[in-house]
N, C-alpha and C positions, 0 to 999 in steps of 0.2 A: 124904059128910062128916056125921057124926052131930054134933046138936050139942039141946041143954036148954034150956026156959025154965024159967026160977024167977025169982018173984017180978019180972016186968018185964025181964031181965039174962036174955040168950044165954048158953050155956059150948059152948068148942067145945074139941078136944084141941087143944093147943099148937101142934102140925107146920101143923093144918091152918089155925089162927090168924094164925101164921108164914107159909105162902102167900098170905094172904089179900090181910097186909102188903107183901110182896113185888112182887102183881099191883099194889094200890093206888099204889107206887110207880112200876112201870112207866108203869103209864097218866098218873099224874103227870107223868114226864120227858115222854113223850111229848103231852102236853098242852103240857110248856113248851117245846120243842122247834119244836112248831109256831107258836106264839106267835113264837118268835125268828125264823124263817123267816119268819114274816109281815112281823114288824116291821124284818127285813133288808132289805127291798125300800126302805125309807129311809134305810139306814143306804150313805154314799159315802166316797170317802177323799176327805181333805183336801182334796188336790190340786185335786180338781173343783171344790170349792167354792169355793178359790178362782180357777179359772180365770175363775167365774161373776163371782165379786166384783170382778175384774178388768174386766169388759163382757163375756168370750165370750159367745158365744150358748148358752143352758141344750141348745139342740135341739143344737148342734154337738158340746157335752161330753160330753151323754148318749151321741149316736153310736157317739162313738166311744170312751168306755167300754164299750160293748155290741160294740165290735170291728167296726160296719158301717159300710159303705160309704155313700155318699147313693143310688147304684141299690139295694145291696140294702134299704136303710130303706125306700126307693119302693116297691120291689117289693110289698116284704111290707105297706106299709099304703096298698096299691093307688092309690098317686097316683107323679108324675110325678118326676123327678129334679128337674125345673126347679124344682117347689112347695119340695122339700126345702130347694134351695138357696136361693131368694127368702125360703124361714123361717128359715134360717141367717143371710143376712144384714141382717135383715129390711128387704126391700124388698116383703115381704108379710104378714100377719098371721095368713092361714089362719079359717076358717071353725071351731066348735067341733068339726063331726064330722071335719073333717081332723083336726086337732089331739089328738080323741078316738082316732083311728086308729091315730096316729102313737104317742101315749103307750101305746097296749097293746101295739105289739110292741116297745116299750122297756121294759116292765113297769115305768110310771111312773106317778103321778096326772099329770090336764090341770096341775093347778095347778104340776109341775113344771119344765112348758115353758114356764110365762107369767109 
């Protein structure tokens, strides 16, 4: 890409100006793109919320939004089926590193279970 200074001010040919713009936007989208993805991990439908505002349990909602089971929830954040459900209805409160467990393989914060 050949391009000039004078006096402080780059000049580059047009086309290659024009790509430059192009990538500049690419990497834009894809800057906000990821943003949205991030910021997706808080965004629920209605529904949950209100199931929440209702009393459900936040652990029971999320669940089963995420389509699992209380074994597989267990499974995967290596405690017992029994904790799951004692946290479902809470007949237990869980300790924070359960709870921290539980919320990554829901890809939630703690604060959305409590």
């Amino acid at each position: 890409m050949p391009y000039a200074i004078e006096n402080g001010f780059v000049k580059i040919p047009e086309k290659d100006f024009e790509r430059l713009i192009d990538k500049l936007e690419d990497a834009l989208d894809r800057l906000a793109l990821d943003a949205a993805l991030r910021e997706n991990k808080k965004r629920f439908p209605g529904e949950l919320v209100q199931r929440m505002v209702e009393g459900e349990a936040p652990l029971r909602v999320f669940r089963q939004y995420r389509g699992l089971t209380q074994q597989a929830l267990a499974d995967a954040a290596k405690v017992s089926k029994t904790t799951i459900s004692e946290l479902e209805t809470g007949r237990k409160d869980g300790s924070i590193k359960t709870i921290a467990r539980i919320a990554e393989v829901l890809n939630l914060d703690i604060d959305d279970l409590v």
